[in-house]
C-alpha positions as a printed Julia matrix, in Angstrom:
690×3 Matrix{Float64}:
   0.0     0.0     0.0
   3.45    2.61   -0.31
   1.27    3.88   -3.61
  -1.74    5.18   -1.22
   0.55    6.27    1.45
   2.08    8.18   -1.58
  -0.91    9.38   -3.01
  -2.64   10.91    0.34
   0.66   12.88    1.05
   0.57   13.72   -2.18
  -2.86   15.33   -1.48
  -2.12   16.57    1.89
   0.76   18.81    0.21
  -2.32   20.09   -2.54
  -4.91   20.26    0.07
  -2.39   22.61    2.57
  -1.34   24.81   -0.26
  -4.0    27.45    1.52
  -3.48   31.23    1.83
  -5.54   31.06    5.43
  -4.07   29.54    8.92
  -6.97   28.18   10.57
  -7.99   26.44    7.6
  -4.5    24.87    7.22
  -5.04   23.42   10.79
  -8.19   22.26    9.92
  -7.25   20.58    6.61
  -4.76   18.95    8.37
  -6.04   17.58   11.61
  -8.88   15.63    9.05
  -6.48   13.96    7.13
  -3.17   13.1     8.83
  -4.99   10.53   11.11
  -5.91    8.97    7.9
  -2.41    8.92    6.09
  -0.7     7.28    9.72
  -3.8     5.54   10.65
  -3.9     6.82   14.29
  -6.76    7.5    16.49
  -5.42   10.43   18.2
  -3.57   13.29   16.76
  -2.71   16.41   18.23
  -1.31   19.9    16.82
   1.06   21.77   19.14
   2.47   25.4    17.53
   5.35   27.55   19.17
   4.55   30.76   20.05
   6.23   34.26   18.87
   8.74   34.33   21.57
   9.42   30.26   21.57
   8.51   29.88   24.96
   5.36   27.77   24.98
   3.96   25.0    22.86
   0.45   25.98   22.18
  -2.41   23.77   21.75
  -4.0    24.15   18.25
  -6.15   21.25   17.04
  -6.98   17.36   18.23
  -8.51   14.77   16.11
 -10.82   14.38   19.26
 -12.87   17.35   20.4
 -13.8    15.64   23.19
 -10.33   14.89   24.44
  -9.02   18.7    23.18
 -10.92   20.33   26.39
  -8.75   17.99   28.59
  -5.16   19.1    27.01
  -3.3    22.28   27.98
  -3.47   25.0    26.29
  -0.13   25.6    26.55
   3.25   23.62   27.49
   6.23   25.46   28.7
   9.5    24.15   25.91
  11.1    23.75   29.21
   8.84   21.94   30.74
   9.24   18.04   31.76
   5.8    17.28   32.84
   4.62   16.6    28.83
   6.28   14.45   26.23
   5.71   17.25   23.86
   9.1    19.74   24.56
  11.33   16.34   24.03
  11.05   17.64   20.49
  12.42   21.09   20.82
  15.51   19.29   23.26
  16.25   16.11   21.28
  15.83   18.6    17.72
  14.17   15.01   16.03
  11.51   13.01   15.59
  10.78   10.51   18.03
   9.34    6.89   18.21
   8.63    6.13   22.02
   7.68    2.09   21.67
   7.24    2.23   25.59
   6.11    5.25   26.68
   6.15    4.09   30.41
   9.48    3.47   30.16
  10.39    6.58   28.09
   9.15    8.91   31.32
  11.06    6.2    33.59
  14.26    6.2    31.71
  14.63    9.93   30.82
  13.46   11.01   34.64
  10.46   12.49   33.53
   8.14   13.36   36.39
   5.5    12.46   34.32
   1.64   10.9    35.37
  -0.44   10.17   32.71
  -4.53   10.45   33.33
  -6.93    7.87   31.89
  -7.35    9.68   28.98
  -3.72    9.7    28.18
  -3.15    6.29   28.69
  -1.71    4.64   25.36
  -3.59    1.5    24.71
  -0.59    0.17   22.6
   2.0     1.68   24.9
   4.09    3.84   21.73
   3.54    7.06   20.61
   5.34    9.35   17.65
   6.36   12.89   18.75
   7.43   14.51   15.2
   8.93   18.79   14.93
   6.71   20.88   12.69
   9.64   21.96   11.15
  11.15   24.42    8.41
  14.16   24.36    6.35
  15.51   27.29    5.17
  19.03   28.33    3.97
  20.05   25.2     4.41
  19.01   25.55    8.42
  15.98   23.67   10.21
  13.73   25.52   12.37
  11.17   24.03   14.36
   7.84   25.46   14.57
   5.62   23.17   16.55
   5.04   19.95   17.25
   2.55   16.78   16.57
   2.09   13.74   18.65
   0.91   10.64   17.88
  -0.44    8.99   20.3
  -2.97    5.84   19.26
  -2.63    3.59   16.46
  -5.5     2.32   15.04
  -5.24   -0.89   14.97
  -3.71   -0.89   18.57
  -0.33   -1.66   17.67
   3.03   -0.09   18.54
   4.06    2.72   15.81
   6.64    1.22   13.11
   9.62    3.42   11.54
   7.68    3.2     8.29
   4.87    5.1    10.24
   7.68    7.78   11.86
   9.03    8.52    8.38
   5.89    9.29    7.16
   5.1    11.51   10.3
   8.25   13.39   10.03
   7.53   14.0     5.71
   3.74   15.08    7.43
   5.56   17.24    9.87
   7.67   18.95    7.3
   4.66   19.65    4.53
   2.57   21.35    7.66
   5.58   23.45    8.41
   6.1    24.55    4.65
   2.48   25.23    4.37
   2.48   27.74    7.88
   5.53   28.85    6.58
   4.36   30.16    2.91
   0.86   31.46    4.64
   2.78   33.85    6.31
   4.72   34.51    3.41
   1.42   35.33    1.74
   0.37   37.54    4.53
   3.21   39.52    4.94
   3.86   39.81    1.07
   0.45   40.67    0.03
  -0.63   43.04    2.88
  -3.29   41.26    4.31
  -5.31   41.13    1.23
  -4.96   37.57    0.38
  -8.14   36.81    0.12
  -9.47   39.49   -2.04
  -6.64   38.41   -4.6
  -7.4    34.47   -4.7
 -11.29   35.68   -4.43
 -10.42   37.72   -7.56
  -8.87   34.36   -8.98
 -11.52   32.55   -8.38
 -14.36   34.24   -9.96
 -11.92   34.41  -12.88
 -11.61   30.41  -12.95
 -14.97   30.19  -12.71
 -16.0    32.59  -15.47
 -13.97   30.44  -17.77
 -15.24   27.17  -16.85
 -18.83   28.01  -17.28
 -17.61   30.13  -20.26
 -20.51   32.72  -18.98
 -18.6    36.05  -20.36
 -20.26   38.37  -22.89
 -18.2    40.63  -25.28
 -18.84   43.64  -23.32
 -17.85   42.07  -20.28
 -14.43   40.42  -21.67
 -13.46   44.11  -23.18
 -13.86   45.7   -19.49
 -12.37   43.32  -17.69
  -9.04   43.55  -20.39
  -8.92   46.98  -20.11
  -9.05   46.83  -15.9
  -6.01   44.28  -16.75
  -4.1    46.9   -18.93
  -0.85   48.22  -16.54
   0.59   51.51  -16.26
   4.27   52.0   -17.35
   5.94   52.88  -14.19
   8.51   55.78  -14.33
  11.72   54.33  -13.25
  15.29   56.84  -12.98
  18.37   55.9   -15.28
  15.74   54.06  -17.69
  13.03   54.51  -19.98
  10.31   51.91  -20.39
   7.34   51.82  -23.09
   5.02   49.3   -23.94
   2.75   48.63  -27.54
   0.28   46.33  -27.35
  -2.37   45.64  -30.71
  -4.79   42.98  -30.5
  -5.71   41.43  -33.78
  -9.35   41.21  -32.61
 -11.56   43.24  -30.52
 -10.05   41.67  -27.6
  -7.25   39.75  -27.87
  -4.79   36.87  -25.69
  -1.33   39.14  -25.66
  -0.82   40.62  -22.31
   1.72   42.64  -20.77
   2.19   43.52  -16.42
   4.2    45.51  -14.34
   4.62   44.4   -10.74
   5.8    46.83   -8.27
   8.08   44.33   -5.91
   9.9    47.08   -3.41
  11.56   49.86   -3.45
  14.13   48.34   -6.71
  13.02   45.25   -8.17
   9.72   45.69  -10.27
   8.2    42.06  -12.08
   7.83   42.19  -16.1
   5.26   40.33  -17.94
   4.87   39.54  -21.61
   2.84   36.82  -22.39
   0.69   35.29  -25.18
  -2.46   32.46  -25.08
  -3.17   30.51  -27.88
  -6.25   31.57  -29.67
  -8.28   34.44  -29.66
 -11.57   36.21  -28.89
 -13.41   35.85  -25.44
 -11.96   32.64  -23.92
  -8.41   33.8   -24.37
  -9.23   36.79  -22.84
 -10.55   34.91  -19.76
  -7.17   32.49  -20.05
  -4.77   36.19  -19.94
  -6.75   37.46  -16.89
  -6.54   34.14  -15.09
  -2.17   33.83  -16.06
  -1.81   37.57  -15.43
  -3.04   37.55  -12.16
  -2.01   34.29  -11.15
   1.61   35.6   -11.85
   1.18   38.7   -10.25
   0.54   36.94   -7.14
   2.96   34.45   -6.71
   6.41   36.75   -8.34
   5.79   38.02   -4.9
   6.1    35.07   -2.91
   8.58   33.38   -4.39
  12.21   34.01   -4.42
  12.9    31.98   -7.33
  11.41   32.87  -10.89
  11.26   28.85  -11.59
   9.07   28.15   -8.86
   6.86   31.09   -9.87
   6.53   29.12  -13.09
   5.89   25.99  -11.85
   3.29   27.06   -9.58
   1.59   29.07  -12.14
   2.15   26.04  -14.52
  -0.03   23.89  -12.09
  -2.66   26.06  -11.84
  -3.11   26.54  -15.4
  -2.96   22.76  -15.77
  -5.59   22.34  -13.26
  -7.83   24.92  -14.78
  -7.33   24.75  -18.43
  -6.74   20.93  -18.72
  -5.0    21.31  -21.9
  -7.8    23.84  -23.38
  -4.93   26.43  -23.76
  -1.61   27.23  -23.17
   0.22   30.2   -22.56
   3.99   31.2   -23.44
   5.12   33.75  -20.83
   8.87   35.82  -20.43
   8.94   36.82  -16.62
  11.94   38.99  -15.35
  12.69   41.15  -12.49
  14.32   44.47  -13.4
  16.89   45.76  -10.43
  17.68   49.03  -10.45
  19.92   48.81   -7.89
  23.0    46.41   -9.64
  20.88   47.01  -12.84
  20.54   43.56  -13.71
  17.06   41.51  -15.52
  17.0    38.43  -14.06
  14.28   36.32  -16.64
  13.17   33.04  -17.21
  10.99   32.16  -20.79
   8.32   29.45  -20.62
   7.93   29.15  -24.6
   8.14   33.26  -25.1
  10.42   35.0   -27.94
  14.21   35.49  -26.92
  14.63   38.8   -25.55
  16.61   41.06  -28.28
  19.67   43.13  -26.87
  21.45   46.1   -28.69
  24.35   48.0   -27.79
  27.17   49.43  -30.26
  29.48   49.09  -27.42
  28.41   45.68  -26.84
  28.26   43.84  -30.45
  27.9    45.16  -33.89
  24.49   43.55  -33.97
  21.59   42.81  -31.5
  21.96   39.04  -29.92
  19.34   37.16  -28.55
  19.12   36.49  -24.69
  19.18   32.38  -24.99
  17.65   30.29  -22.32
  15.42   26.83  -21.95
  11.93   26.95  -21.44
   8.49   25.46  -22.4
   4.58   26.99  -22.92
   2.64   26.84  -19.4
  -0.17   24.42  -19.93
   0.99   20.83  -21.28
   3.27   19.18  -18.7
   3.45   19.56  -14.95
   5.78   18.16  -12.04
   9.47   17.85  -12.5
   8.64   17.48  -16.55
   7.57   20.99  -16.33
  10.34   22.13  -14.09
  13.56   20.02  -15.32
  12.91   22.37  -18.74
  12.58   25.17  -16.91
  16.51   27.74  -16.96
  16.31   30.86  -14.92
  19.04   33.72  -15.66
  20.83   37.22  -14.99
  21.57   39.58  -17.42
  23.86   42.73  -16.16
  23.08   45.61  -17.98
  25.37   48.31  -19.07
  24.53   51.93  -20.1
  23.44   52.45  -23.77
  21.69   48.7   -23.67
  18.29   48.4   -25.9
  16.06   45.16  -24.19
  13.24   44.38  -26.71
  10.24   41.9   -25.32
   8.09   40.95  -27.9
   5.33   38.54  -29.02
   5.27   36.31  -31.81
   2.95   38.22  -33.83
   5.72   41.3   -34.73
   8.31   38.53  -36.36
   5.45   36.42  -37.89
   4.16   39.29  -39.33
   4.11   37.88  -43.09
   3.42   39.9   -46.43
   1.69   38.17  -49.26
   4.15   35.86  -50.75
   4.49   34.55  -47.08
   7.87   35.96  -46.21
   8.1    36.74  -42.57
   9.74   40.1   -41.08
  11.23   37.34  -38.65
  14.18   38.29  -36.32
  16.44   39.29  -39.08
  13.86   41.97  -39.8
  13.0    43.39  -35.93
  17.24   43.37  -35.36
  17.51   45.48  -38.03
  14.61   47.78  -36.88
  16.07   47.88  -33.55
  19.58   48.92  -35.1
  18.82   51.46  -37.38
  16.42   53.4   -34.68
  18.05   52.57  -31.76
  18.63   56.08  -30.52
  15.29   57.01  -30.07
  12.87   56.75  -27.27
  11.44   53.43  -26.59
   7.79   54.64  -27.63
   9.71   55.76  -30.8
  10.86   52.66  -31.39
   8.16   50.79  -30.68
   5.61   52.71  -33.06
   8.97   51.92  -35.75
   8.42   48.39  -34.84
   4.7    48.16  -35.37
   4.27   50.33  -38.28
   7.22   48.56  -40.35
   4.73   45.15  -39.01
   1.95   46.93  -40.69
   3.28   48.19  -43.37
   4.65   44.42  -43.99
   1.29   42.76  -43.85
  -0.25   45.55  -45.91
  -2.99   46.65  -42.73
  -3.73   42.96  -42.38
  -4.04   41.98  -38.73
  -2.66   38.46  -38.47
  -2.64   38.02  -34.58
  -1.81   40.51  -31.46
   0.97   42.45  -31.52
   2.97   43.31  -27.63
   6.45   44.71  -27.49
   7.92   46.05  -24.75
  10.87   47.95  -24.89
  13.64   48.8   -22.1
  16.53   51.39  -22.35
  18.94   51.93  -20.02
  20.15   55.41  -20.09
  22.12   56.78  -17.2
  23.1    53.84  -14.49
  24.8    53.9   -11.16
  27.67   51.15  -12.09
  29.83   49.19   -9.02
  33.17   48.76   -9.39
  32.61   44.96   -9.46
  29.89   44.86  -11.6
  31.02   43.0   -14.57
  28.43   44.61  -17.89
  27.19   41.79  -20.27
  27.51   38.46  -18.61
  24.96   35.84  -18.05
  24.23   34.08  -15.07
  22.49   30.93  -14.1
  20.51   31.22  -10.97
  20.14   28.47   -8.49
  18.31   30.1    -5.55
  18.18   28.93   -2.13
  15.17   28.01   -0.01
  14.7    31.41    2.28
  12.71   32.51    5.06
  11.31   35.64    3.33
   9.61   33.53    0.34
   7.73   30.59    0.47
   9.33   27.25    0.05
   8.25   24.04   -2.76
   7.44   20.7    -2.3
   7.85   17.84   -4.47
   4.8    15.4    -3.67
   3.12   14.84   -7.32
   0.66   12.31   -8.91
  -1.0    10.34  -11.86
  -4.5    12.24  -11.82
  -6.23    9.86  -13.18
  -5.01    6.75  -11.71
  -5.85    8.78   -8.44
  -9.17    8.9    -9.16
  -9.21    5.08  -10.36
  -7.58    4.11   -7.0
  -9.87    6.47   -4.87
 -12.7     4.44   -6.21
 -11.67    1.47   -5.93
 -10.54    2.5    -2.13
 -14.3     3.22   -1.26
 -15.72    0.3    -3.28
 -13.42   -2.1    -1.42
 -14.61   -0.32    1.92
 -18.12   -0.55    1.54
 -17.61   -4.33    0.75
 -15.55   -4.98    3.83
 -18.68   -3.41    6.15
 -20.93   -5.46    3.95
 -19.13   -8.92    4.8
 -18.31   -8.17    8.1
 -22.26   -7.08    9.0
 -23.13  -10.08    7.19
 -20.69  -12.05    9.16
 -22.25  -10.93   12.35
 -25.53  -11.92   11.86
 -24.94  -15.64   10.95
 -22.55  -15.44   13.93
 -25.5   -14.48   16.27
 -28.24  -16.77   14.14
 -25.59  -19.87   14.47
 -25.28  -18.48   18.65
 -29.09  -18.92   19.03
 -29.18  -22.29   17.01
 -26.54  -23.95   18.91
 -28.52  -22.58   22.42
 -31.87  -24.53   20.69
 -29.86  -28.08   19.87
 -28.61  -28.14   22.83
 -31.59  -27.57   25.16
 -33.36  -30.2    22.65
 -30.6   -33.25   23.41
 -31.1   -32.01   27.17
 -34.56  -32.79   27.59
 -35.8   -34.76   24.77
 -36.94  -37.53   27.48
 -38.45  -35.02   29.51
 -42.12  -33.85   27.6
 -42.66  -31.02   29.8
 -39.09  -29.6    29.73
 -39.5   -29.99   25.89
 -42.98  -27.98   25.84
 -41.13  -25.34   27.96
 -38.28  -25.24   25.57
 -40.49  -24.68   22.82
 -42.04  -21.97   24.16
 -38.51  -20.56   24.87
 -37.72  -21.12   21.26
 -40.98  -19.47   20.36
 -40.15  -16.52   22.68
 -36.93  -16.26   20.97
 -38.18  -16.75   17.64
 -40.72  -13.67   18.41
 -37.49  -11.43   19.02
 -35.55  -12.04   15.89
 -35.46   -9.35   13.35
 -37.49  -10.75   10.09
 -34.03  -10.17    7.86
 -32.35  -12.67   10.72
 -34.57  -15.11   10.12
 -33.19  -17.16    7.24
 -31.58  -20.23    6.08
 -27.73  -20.03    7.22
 -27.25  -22.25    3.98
 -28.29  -18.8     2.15
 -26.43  -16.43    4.14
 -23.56  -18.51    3.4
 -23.87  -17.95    0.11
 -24.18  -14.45    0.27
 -20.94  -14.56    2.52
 -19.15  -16.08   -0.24
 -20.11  -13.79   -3.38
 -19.22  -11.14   -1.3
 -15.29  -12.7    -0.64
 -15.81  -13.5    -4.23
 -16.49   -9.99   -5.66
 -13.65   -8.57   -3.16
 -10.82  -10.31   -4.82
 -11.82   -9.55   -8.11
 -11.65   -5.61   -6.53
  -7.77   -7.17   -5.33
  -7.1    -8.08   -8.5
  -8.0    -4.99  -10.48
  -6.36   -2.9    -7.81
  -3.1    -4.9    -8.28
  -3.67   -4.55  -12.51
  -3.95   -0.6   -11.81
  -1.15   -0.44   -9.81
   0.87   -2.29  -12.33
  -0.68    0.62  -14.98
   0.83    3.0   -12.96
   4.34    1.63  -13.02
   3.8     1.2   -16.83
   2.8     4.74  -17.37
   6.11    5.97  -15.06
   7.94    3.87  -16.95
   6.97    5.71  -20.02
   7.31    8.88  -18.68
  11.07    8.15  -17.66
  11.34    6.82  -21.72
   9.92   10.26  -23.07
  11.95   12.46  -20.79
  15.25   10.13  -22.03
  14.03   10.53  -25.89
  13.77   14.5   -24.95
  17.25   14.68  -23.66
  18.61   12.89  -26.54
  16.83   15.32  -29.0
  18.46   18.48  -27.16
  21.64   16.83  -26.95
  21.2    16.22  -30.91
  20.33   19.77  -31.35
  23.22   21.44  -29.28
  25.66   19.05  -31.31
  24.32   20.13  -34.7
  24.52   23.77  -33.67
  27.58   23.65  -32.28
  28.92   21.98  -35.58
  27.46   24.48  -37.62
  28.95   27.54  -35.68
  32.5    25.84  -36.14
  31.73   25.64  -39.8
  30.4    28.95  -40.23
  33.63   30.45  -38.39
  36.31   28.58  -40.27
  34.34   29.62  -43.81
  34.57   33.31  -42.88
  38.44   32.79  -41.69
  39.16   30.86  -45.22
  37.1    34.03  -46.75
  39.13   36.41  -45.07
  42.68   34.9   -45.4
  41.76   34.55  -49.08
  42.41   38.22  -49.71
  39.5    38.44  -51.74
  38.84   42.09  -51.66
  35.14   42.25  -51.2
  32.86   45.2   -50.38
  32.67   45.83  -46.94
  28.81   44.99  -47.77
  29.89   41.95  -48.8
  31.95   40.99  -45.92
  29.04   42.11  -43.5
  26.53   39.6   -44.81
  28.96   36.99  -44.89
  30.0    37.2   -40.98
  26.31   37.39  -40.35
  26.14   33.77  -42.43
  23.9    35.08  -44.82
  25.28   33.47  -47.92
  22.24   33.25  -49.75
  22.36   37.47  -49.64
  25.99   37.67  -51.07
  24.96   35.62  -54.1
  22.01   38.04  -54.7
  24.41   40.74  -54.22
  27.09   39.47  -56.61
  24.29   38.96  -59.15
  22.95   42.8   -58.68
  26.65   43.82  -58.92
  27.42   42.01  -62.09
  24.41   43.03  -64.01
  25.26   46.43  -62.93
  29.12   45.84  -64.46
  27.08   44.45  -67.84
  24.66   47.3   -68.06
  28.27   49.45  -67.89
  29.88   47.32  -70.46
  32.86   47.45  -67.68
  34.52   44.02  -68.83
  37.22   44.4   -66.01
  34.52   44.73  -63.49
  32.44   42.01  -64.06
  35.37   39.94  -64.81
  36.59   41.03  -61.16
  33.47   40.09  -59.44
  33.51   37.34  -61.51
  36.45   35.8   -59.94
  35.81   36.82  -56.29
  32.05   34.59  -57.07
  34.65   31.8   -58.21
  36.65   32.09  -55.4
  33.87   32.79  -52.41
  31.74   29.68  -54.3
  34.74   27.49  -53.84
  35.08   27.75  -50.68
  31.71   26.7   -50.14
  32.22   24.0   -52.11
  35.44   23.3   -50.26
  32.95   22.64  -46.9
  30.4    21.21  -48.51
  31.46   17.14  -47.57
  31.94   18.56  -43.92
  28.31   20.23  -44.14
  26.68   16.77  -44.99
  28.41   14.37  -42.94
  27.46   16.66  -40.1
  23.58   16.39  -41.25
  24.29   12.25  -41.71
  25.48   12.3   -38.34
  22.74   14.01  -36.68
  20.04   11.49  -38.77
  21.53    8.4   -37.72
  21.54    9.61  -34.21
């Protein structure tokens, strides 16, 4: 049963992830007792000034009104401090000799007593910074089958322990971080959830609440910021958010949902604000993703997806710490930097399709210092997929260029370049929602050990000022399929043992009749009295008792029957599961292999491309500094078209020498080409047979 043990932690962890403390308690004093099958459970929390364990919750309200209320962490008159001295869990197997052993001056009461004689004292504990802090504390203190506690049971009270503490932890996270309005937000949240599963949203309705969504640009010294955003439709699935962190940091959005009209609309509202609220909470940007990513799992159940670029701009050490789930690489510019803009590389995939450490294990968060002069472009997919009518996209190549040539005005300048050159490109089509936000940096405070233009993977630490993750995840549906079968077998088990018990009592009463019958079978009168005994007794049976055992037994055993066919399926499902984590482990190899491929294959073809343009340039070909351009950006295909415009030219001028010039240098440049052109397909049969 390790799968169910599994599975309920599993949904302990969900059903804790609250934003409210009392209901935390409450969540989790109804179903520990069911994950470590005890009778008796009790919730002890430390107070501010860690002087006093105070009473919290029982899993008996009659027994809570005979606890204290609160237990001094130096006390030795309760078993619950030895968690705060011994800084463990404990599994007492004797508990009279615990008290006897450790000079405990200790009397339990009746209702203390421990039937089985063991109890579990576990910390509610948090780890943070790579330090454990203890919280509280819950005891154990009656198994349920009246046996002593097992280490199997203490590991799962200490994982219980430690999911509790995360959860009290992060609520006060939530509390402190949102201001007390906590439940206003996830209200907020909800209605929006709701409004897009009952897809109850008129057009009017979708328009104001996008336009409520709609974030000011926030004025920010040494920088200028400016946003465009064009939906293709009325309303559209682009969406865009500023999120004032503290005094430095402020949260940037850009995202886009696939589709359009009213239910992407509803999908933006729910990601926006489901980002907005937990880039506060947590420290890492990863975990903000994942969290969001299970949410939108939850809710959308692969209805939609959403591709997302979060970053935190600090204006402090003027960095942009980002992370991409699926979003556009960010475009930087800087003459100072590179001749060109470069792309701001990192892994990431769409929110909406995988969840768990799938999700996550894709997931690359980095830093980005910024130097004075820099040009950060955040765009959607529908300014490089603008296309004009013989399908040619303004692509990358296209919005680098843009961002080159105007680079020295304003971002709302360059923005309004950006979407009128999109325009003008699709001739006024609109061929899907159009966001690009822009960022300058203009006059920054720079530290003498700031290095400008490096990137930096982030692997943040768990820390006290942001809430912490768990781990605990599950097949859905083979939750549901075990859950079932869980309550079926149940009801079948109280079916056979009630059906037991009556042909226990009927056989009782028929063994009580034979033998008062073999007793005074020579004795008339005793054997009239007995009758009337029987017909006394006969008179007091319930009418469903009164049956042939021969039948009952046959009930009996189509119940056993039926409940090891329920064994058997149970066993099959289990078996499922394996099958379908098997799988999973298969697909995540297959992915690894396919970005393994494609870092080889890019890696080749960077080599290649460099030792072309050194072969080009040690040639001494005296090319046009045009020419030379295009080919270190690898644009080959323009250099031909180039050489072809120039020779035409030369014939149009009847100037033999000229065309006989650039004649040569085409020889020479094709060559080349030619020269790598073995290397260039054994490093495309390579990649195949792999």
């Amino acid at each position: 049963m390790e799968l169910i043990k599994d599975r309920k932690m599993a949904e302990l962890a969900h059903s804790l992830n609250l934003f409210d403390f009392n209901e935390i308690l409450d969540v989790a004093i109804e179903q520990i007792p069911q994950i470590v099958h005890s009778h008796r459970v009790s919730i002890y929390l430390l107070d501010p000034d860690e002087q006093y364990f105070e009473s919290k919750r029982h899993s008996s309200k009659r027994l809570q009104e005979h606890l204290d209320d609160r237990v001094a962490i130096s006390s030795k008159h309760s078993l619950i401090p030895q968690v705060f001295i011994k800084k463990k869990s404990l599994l007492i197997t004797n508990v009279a000799e615990y008290i006897l052993k450790n000079n405990l001056p200790i009397k339990l009461s009746r209702r203390q007593r421990y039937t089985s004689g063991s109890c579990m004292l576990v910390p509610i504990s948090v780890r943070t910074k790579n330090q454990e802090k203890i919280i509280g504390a819950i005891n154990f203190s009656e198994k349920a089958d009246f046996t002593p506690f097992s280490k199997v049971d203490l590991e799962a009270a200490t994982q219980i322990g430690q999911l509790l503490g995360t959860a009290i932890h992060n609520c006060s996270v939530v509390e402190k971080k949102l201001g007390g309005q906590q439940k206003e937000l996830m209200q907020e949240l909800e209605q929006v959830k709701e409004a897009y599963k009952q897809k109850e949203i008129n057009l009017d309705e979708a328009k104001k609440r996008q336009s409520q969504m709609q974030s000011e640009v926030p004025p920010i010294e040494g920088y200028d910021l400016d946003v465009l955003y064009s939906p293709m439709e009325t309303i559209g699935g682009d969406f865009y958010d500023f999120i004032e962190l503290n005094d430095h940091e402020v949260g940037i959005v850009v995202g886009d949902v696939s589709g359009h009209g009213i239910e992407a609309a509803l999908v933006m509202s729910m990601a926006k604000q489901i980002l907005s609220i937990y880039i506060k909470l947590h420290r890492s940007l990863v975990d903000t993703l994942c969290q969001a990513n299970e949410e939108i799992c939850t809710n959308l159940k692969g209805e939609a997806f959403v591709a997302v670029f979060l970053g935190i701009l600090n204006t402090r050490n003027n960095t942009l710490r980002f992370v991409r789930a699926g979003q556009a690489y960010p475009l930087v510019y800087n003459m100072a930097r590179n001749e060109n803009p470069f792309e701001l590389q990192s892994r990431g995939m769409v929110l909406g399709t995988v969840r768990g450490e799938m999700f996550r294990g894709r997931m690359e968060e980095k830093e980005f210092q910024l130097m004075e002069n820099d040009v950060v472009l955040i765009y959607s997919d529908g300014i490089t997929e603008a296309s004009d009518q013989d399908e040619e996209e303004l692509g990358v190549e296209g919005v680098s260029a843009l961002v080159k040539e105007n680079a020295h005005d304003s971002a709302q300048k360059l923005n309004e370049c950006l979407f009128t050159t999109a325009t003008q490109h699709t001739r006024g089509e609109k061929q899907d929602d159009i966001t690009v936000l822009t960022i300058k940096a203009n006059k920054l405070q720079v530290y003498e050990d700031t290095d400008t233009g490096i990137i930096i993977e982030r692997d943040f630490e768990q820390s006290e000022d942001f809430m912490l993750t768990t781990d605990y995840s599950f097949n859905e549906d083979a939750n549901r399929q075990i859950f079932a079968l869980e309550e079926k077998v149940q009801d079948l088990e109280q079916q056979l043992q009630m059906l037991q018990e009556e042909n226990s009592e009927i056989n009782d009463k028929n063994n009580k009749l034979v033998r008062q019958i073999e007793l005074q079978e020579n004795d008339p009168e005793g054997l009239m009295k007995m009758l009337r005994d029987q017909l006394e007794i006969a008179l007091e049976l319930p009418k469903d008792l009164i049956q042939d055992n021969k039948q009952l037994n046959e009930k009996i055993q189509t119940q056993q029957e039926e409940l090891q066919k329920l064994e058997v399926e149970f066993n099959e499902l289990s078996a499922h599961v394996d099958y379908i984590n098997s799988e999973k482990k298969s697909l995540e190899e297959e992915s690894n292999l396919v970005e393994n491929m494609v870092t080889f294959l890019a890696e080749k073809i960077k080599n290649l491309r460099n030792t072309i343009q050194e072969d080009i340039m040690n040639a001494d070909l005296k090319l046009s500094r045009h020419t030379y351009e295009q080919i270190m950006d690898g644009n080959y295909k323009g250099v031909l078209y180039h050489f072809k415009n120039k020779m035409q030219q030369a014939l149009d001028e009847k100037d033999i020498s000229k065309f006989t010039m650039l004649n040569k240098q085409l020889f020479a440049v094709m060559e080349i080409l030619h020269e790598h052109l073995e290397t260039i397909i054994a490093v495309f049969d390579i990649t195949a047979d792999q």
